[in-house]
Phi, psi and omega in degrees: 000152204255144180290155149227175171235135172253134185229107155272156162254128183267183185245103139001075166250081206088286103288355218244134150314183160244181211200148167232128177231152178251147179215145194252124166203170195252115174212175198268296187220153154014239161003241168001267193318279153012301186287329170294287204273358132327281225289326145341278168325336182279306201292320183302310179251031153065001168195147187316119159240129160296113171241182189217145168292158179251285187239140165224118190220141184309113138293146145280162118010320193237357167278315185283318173351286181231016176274129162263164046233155185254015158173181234156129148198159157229115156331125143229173180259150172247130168283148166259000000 
């Protein structure tokens, strides 16, 4: 099963800044990693946020190892 780094984005909403966060996960396909580094991401903040992928790209074995940042985020302000 192949590693990926994911970057997500969130969807703006309401009071909530948006956000770009990256996650490392050992999944089957596409799709599936996506669903993982959410469902991370989700666990860390502790709430539903929408997010959308920005990048998903296929790691090595030593890239998902040690590669950072394993968790995270940088903040923007959203104009409505």
């Amino acid at each position: 099963m192949p590693y990926f780094r994911v970057t997500l984005e969130s969807d703006p909403s309401g009071n909530f800044k948006g956000f770009f966060t990256t996650r490392f996960v050992h999944a089957s396909d596409t799709d599936e990693a996506v669903g993982k580094a959410k469902a991370l991401t989700r666990a860390e903040l502790g709430r539903d946020q929408p997010m959308r992928p920005d990048s998903i790209e296929e790691v090595g074995t030593f890239e998902y190892f040690f590669g950072k940042p394993r968790r995270g985020f940088t903040f923007y302000d959203h104009e409505p």
